[in-house]
C-alpha positions in Angstrom: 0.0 0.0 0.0 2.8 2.7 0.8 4.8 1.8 -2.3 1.7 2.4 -4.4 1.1 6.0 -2.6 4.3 6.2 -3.4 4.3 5.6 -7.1 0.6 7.5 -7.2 2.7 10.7 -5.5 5.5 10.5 -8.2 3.2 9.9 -11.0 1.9 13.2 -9.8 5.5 14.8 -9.8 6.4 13.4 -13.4 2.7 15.6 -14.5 3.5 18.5 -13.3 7.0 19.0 -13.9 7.9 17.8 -17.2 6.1 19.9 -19.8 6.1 19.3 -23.2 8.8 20.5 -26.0 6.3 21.5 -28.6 6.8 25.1 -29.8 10.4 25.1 -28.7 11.9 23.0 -31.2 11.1 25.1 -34.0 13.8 26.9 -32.8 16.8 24.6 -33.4 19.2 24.9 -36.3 20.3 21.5 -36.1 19.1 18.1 -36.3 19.6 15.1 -33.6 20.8 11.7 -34.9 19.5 9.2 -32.0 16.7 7.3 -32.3 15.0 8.5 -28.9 16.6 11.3 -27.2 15.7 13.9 -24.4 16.9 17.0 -22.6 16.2 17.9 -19.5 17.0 21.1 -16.8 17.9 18.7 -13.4 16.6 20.4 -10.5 12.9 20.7 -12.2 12.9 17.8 -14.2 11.5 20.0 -16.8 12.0 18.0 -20.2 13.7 21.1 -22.5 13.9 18.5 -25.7 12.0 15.0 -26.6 12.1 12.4 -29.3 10.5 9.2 -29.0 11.9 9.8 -25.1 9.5 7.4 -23.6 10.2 4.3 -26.5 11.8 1.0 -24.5 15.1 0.5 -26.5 18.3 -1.3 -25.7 20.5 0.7 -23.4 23.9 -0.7 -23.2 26.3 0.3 -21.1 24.8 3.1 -19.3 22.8 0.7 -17.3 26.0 0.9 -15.1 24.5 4.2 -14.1 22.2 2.2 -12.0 25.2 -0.3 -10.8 26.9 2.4 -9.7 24.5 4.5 -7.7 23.2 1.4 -6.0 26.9 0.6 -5.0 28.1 3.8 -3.8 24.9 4.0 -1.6 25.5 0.2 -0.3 27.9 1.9 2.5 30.7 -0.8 1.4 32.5 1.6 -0.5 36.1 1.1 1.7 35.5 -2.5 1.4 37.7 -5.2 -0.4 36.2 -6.8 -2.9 37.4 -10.8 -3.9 37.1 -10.8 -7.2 35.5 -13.9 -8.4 36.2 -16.7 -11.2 32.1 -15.4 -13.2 33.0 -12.0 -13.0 36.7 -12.0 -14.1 35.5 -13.9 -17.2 32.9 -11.8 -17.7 33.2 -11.2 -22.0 33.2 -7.5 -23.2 34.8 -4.3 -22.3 37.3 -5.2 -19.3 39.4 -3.9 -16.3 41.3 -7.2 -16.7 40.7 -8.7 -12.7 41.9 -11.6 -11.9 40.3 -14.0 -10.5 40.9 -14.1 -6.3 42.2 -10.9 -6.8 41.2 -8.6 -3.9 40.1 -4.9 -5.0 38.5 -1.7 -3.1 34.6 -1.4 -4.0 35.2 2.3 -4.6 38.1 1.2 -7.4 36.0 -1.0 -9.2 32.9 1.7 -9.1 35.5 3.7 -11.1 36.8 1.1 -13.0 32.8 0.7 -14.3 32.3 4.6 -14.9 35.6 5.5 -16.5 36.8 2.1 -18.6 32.9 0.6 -18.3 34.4 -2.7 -17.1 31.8 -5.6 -17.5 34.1 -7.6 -14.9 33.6 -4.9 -12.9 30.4 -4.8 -13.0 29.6 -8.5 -12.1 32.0 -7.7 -8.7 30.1 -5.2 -7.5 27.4 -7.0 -8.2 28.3 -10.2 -6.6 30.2 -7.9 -3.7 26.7 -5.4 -3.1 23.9 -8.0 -4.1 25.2 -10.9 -2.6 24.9 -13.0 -5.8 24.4 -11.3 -9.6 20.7 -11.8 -9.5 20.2 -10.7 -6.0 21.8 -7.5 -7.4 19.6 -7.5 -10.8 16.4 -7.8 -8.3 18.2 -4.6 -6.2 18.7 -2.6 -9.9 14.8 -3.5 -10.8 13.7 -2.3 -7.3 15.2 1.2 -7.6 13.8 2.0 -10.8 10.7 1.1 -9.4 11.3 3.3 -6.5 12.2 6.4 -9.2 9.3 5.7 -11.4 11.2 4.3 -14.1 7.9 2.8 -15.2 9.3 1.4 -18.6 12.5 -0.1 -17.6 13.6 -4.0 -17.0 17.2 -4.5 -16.4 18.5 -7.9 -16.7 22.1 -7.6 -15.4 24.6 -5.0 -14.3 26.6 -4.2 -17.2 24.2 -3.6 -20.5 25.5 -6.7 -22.5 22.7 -8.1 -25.2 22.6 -11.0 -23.3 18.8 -10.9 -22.1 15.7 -10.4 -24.3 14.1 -8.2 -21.8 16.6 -5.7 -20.8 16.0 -2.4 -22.1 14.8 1.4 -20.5 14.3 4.7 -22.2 15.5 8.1 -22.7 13.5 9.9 -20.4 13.6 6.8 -18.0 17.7 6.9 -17.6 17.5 10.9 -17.3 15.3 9.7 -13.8 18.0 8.2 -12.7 20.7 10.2 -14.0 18.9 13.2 -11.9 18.6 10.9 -9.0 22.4 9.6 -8.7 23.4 13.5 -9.4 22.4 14.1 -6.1 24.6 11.8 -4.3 28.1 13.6 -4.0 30.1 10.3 -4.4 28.4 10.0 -7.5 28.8 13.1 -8.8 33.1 13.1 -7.9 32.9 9.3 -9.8 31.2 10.6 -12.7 33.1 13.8 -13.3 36.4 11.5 -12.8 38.6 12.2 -16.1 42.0 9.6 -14.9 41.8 7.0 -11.8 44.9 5.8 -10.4 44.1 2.2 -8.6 46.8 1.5 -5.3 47.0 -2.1 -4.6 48.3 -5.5 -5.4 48.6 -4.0 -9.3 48.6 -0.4 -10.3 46.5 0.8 -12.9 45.5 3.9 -14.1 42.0 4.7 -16.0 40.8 7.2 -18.6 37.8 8.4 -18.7 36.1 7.3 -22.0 34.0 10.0 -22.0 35.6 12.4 -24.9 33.3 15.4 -23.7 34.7 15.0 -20.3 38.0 14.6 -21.2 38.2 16.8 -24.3 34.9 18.2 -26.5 33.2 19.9 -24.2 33.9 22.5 -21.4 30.6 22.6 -19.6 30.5 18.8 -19.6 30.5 17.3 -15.8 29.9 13.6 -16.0 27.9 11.0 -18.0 28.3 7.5 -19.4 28.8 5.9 -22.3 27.4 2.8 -24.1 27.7 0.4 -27.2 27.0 -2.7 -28.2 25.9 -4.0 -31.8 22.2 -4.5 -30.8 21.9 -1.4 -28.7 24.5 0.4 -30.8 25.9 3.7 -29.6 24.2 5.3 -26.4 24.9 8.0 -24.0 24.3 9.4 -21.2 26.1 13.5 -19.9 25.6 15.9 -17.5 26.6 19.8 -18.3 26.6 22.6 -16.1 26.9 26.4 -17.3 26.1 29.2 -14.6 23.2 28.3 -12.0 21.5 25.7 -14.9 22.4 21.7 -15.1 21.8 19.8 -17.6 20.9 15.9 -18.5 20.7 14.5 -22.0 20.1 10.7 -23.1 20.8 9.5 -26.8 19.8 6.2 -27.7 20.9 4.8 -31.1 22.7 7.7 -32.2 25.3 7.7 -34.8 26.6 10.9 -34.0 26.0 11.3 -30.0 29.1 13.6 -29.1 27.3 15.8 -31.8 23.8 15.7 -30.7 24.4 16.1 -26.8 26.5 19.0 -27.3 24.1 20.9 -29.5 21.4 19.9 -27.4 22.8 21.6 -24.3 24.1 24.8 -26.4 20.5 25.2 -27.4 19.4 25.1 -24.1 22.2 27.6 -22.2 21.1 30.0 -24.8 17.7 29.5 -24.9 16.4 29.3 -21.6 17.0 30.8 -18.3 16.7 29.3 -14.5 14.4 31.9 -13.0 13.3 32.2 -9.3 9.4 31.8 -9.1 9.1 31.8 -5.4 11.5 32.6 -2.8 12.0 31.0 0.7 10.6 32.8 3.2 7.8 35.2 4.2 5.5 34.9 1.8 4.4 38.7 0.5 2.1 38.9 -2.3 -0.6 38.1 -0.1 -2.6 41.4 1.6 -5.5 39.4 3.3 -5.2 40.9 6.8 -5.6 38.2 8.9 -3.0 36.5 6.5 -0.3 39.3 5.8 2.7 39.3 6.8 1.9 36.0 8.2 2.8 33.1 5.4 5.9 31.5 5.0 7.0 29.5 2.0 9.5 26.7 2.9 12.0 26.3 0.4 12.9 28.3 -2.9 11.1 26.9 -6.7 13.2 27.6 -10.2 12.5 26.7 -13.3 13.8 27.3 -16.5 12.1 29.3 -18.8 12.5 31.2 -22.5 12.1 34.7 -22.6 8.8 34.1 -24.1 7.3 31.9 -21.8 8.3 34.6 -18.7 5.3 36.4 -19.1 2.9 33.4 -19.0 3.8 31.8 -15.8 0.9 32.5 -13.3 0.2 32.1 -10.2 -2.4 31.0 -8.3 -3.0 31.1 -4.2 -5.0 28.7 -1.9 -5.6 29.4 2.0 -7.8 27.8 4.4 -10.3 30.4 4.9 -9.6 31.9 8.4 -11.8 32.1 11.5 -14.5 35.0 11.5 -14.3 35.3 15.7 -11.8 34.5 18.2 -8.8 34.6 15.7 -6.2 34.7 19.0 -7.0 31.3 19.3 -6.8 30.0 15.8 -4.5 27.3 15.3 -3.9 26.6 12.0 -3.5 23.5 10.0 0.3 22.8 8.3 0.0 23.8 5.8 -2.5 26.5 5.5 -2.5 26.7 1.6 -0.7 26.3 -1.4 0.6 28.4 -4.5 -0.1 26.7 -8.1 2.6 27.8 -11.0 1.1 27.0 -14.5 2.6 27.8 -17.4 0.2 27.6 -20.5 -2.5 26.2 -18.4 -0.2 23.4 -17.5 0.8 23.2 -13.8 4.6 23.6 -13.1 4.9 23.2 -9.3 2.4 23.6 -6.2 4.2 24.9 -3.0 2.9 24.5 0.2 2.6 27.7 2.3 2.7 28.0 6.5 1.3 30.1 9.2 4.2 31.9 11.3 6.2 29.1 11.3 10.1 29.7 10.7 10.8 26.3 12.0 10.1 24.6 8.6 12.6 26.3 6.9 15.1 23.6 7.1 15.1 22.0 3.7 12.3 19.5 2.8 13.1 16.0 1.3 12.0 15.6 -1.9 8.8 13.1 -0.9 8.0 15.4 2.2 7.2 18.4 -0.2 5.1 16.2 -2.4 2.8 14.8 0.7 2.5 18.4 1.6 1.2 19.4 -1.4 -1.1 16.1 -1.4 -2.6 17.3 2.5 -3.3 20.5 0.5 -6.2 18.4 -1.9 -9.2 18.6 0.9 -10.5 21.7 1.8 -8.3 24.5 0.5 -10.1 27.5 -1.1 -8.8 30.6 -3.0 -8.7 34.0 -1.1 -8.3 37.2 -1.9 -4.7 38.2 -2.2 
């Protein structure tokens, strides 16, 4: 029952933060070569660019996107690792571990991001999961847990060795946005040359040319191939206060596409500030003014255009008519709805004189604020 509320609460996140591209893409002056693709601004979720972002296709090797995230968060990240006889034959792209050889979890994380080791892959999987399927059981869990709704992942490296292994564009930018939050992750990712202490020395690069060379905004990503799947990727860019997430799958001319993608985007939209932490003052309601505090800060990125049509909208329970000194008020007390052409953005819960809250929300506790807010809210005058 609570992982269905769950899902029913994200479902409701997915609506109302990842608009639709139409009416953008006329804009573009070049073309994109993948298959399916998207764009997306991280901290909204806000999809800037789609095509064919929610078709199930192979995936590759950036299904070690989900390996890794679901080792660095195991909490076995200083722990040695006995590499075992499966995964130092695993076939494919390689690290080269030997079997009984004993290795650092963290070395073979970066072993998987920067070289995309398949034996590294099956160790952590063996290592984190206990056994390679009660790791693949782990992987299909998560994406569960992140609303990855058309996803199956078979095993932990993206070989074509199952049928039913596969994701989508807009499905691996989920969990691209997820692991960006985790700081391990993020160092990992953005990783251009390991150097591996231990009973051999090695030292990685980073296969990931707009890391390492294309592209200067570039801050991470991952990198994929196989002849079914054939070339995918996965990057993370950053350029002032906006970041970035593009997927390509099946796309002949990926270091291409991602990098137009995000130019388009730094030069088309902006991240702007539609509310602001703190006392809430757009409201003049007396009993109200002065009086409302909103809990954390919402931006969103938007064209120049599209700045004049966000609007807002302002829900408070109505307040007493007599013996307001006593009124205690429900948390929250009311909402504000962002829409931008008549398609809601964000709703942000507001409080009653109550500083307290201001430590920052987790990302579920703002959503089952908002969800409180569905029975018995009604606009009032500003």
């Amino acid at each position: 029952m609570i992982r269905k509320f769950t899902l029913f609460i994200l479902v409701i996140l997915l609506i109302t933060t990842a608009l639709p591209s139409e009416g953008i893409a006329e804009q573009r002056n070049f073309s994109v070569s993948a298959q399916a693709a998207v764009l997306i601004e991280k901290e909204s979720g806000r999809v800037l660019y789609g095509k064919n972002e929610h078709q199930p296709l192979r995936i590759a090797s950036i299904t070690k996107i989900m390996t890794a995230i679901l080792a660095v968060e195991s909490g076995k990240v200083d722990e040695l690792v006995t590499v075992s006889k499966r995964a130092a034959g695993t076939e494919g792209s390689s690290i080269y571990l030997r079997e009984n050889e004993k290795i650092k979890l963290e070395d073979l994380v970066y072993g998987l991001m920067l070289r995309s080791g398949n034996d590294s892959a099956v160790a952590i999987a063996e290592h984190v999961g206990g056994s390679l399927e009660g790791f693949v059981y782990m992987m299909n869990e998560k994406a569960e847990e992140l609303g990855m709704t058309k996803t199956m992942f078979q095993n932990p490296h993206g070989l074509d060795d199952h049928e039913e292994h596969y994701s989508t564009a807009y499905d691996m930018a989920l969990l691209t946005k997820y692991a960006m939050n985790n700081e391990h992750y993020k160092e990992i990712t953005s990783t251009k040359t390991h150097r591996v202490e231990g009973e051999q020395i090695r030292v990685w690069k980073n296969k990931n040319r707009l890391l390492t060379e294309l592209y200067k905004y570039s801050t991470g990503g991952k990198t994929g191939y196989t002849k079914r799947a054939n070339r995918t990727l996965v990057s993370t860019a950053q350029k002032d206060d906006m970041d970035l997430i593009v997927v390509t799958l099946n796309a002949p001319s990926d270091w291409h596409d991602h990098m137009n993608l995000c130019n388009w985007a730094f030069n088309t939209f902006e991240v702007d500030t539609l509310i602001k932490e703190g006392t809430f003052r757009e409201i003049k309601d007396a009993f109200y003014k002065d009086r409302i505090f909103a809990p954390y800060s919402f931006e969103y990125p938007l064209t120049n255009a599209e700045r004049e049509m966000v609007k807002k909208e302002i829900s408070l329970y109505r307040p007493p008519t007599e013996r307001k000194g006593q009124f205690i008020p429900p948390q929250p007390v009311g909402k504000v709805k962002l829409t931008l052409a008549d398609k809601t953005i964000a709703e942000i819960p507001l409080y009653y004189e109550a500083p307290e809250i201001a430590e920052k929300k987790s990302f579920w506790s703002r959503f089952l604020d908002i969800f409180s807010l569905t029975i018995g809210v009604k606009p009032v005058d500003k």
